[in-house]
N, C-alpha and C positions, 0 to 999 in steps of 0.2 A: 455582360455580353463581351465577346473576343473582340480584341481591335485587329485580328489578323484575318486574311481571309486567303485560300486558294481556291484557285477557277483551276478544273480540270482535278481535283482529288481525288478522285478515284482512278488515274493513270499510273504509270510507274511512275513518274519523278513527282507527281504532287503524292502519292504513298509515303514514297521513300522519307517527302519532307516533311510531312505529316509523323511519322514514326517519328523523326529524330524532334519535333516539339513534344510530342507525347513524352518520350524517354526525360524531359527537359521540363514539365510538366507547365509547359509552356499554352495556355488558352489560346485557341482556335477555329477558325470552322472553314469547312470545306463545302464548295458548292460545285454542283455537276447536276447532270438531265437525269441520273439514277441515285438511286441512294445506295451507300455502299453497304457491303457488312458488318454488323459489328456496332458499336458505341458510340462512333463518331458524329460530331456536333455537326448539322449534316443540313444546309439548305439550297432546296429546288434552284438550279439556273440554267434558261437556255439563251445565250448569247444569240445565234440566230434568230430568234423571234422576241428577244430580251425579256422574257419572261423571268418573274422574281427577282430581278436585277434592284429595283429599288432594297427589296425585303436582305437582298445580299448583302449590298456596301452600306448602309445604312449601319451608322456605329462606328466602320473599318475605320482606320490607319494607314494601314499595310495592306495593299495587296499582292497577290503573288500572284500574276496572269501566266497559269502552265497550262491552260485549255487548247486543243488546237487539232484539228479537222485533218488529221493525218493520212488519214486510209482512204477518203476520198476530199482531195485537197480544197479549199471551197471558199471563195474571197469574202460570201457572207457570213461565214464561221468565223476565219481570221482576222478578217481587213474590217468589213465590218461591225462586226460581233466587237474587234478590240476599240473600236469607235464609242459602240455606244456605253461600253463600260469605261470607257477616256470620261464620257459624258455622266456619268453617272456617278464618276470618282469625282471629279470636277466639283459638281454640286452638292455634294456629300462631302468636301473640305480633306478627301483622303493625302496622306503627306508624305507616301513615298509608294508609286509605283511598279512593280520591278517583275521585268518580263523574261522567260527564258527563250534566247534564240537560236540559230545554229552556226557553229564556223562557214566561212563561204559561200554563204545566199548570196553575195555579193558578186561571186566569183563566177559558180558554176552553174549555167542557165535552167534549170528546171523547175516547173512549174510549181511545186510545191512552194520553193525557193523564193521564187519572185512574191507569192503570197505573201511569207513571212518578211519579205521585205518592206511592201507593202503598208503592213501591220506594223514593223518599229516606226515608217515615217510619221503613221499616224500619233504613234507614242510622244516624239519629237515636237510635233509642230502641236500640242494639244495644250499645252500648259502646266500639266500636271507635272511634279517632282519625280523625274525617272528615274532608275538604272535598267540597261538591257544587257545579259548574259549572254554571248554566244557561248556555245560548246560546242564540240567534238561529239560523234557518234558513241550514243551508248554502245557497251556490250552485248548488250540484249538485243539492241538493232542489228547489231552484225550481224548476230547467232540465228537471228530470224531470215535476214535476207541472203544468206549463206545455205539456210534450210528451201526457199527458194531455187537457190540459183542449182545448186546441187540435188533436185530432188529428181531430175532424171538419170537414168545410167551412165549416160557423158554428160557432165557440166560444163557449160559457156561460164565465163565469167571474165571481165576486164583486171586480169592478173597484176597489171603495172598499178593502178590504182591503189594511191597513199590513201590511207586510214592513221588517226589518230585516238583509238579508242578510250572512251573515260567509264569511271564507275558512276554512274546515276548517283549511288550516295555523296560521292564526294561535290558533286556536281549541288545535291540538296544543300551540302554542306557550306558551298559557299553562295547561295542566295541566301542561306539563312544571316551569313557572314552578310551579305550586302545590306538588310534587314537589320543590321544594329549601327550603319552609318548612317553619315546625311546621303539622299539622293547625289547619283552622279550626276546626272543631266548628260550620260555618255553610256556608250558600248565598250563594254570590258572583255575578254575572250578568255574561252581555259580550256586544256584537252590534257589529255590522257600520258605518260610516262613515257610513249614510243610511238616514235611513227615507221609502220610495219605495211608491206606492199597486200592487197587482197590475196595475192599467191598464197604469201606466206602465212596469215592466215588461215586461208580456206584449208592448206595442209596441215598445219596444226590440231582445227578442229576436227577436220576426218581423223588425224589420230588418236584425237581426244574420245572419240566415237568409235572408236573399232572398228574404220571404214576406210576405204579405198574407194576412189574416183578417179577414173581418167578425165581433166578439166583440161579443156580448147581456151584459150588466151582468145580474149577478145578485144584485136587493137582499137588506139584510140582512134577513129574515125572520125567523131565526128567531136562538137563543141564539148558537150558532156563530158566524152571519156576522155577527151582531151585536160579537159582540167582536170579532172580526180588523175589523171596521170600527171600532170602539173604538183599536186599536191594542192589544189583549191578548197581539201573540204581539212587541211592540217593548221597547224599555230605551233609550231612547237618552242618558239619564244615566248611561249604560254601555259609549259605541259606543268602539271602537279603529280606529287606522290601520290597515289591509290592504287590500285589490285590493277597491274597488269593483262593481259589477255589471256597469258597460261596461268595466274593465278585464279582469274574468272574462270576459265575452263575446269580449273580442278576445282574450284568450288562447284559448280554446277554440275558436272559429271562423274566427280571422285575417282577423275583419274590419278596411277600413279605419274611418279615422275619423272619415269624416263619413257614413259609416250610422248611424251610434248618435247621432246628434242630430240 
């Protein structure tokens, strides 16, 4: 039986981290409400109504809590859902673990945000052997909420707002890293090679795309865009080497390269 487990594997970052154990032929298994495609060592869990929860950590070591109620933000997904697996690591003797967060919950008020806050205090005060990972916005995030903001013929979008984009792998790469220390009992941070304004951005990718957009700047107004114009969701006494924004783009869309500048 695996001593490893991730909640949430079938997401991108629990994929990604899953892949680079795979390549590592690293023993594992991944637990979520669906079962994924494919081979994977693969058990039932729903944090919300704690179903299979026993059948999950039962064996573990390691856990890697990347689970989390994104699309509609949900305190019994996060806050308590990461409770009753505190509780269920607890009793099951597991000895490290280690939660992915985000830069700036701290900083920039939104309600997602406060969730995941929420959720590490829980991590903190529980007993269990921690590390919590903030990161920077994937790429993928941006490319999705840029596919949003731009999808009518004039785009709004709050242009001053600092981004510090990271790749998801690199990102897998170093929970797996935290995963062969001792527990910190702390919050570590990492983000991405640049920190690039959403303007700059959003231009890049319409180039990246073969597209043209008239974008309206949407000042900071109010708390929100106030801090992401602050730089609340950045670290960059925290960035690492991995793929860039325009190297993500060219991978993703094969552009050449002298679109992207």
């Amino acid at each position: 039986m695996s001593s490893m487990l991730i909640t949430g594997g079938t997401g991108l970052l629990g994929r990604s981290l899953s892949g680079i154990l795979e390549e590592g032929l690293v023993p594992h298994q991944i637990a979520s409400r669906k079962k994924p495609l494919g081979g994977a060592d693969w058990t039932r869990l729903d944090l919300t109504t704690g179903e299979g929860l026993a059948e999950a950590v039962a064996g573990k070591r390691i856990i890697f809590h990347l689970a989390s109620a994104t699309q509609n933000p949900n305190p019994k997904a996060d806050v308590e859902g990461t409770k009753r697996l505190l509780d269920a690591a607890a009793s099951h003797g597991v000895s490290h673990f280690i939660y992915i967060s985000i830069v700036g919950i701290d900083r920039v008020p939104l309600k997602y945000y406060k969730i995941k806050l929420a959720a590490e205090q829980e991590i903190i005060r529980s007993g269990v052997p921690y590390s919590i990972l903030r990161a920077t916005q994937f790429h993928e995030f941006v490319d999705f909420m840029l596919g949003r903001f731009l999808r009518f013929p004039v785009g709004v979008l709050p242009k001053k707002a600092l981004v510090q984009p990271v790749e998801t792998r690199a990102v897998a790469w170093k929970l797996l890293q935290l995963s062969k220390g001792a527990p910190l009992n702390a919050i570590v941070e990492m983000g991405g090679p640049e920190v690039l304004t959403l303007g700059e951005m959003a231009s890049t990718w319409l180039d990246a795309r073969r597209k043209s957009k008239w974008i309206v700047n949407l000042p900071p107004l109010n708390a929100t865009t106030k801090a992401l114009a602050a730089g609340g969701l950045t670290t960059p006494e925290n960035s690492m080497e991995c793929l860039t924004w325009v190297d993500w783009l060219r991978e993703k869309y094969g552009v050449r390269e002298e679109f992207l500048f």
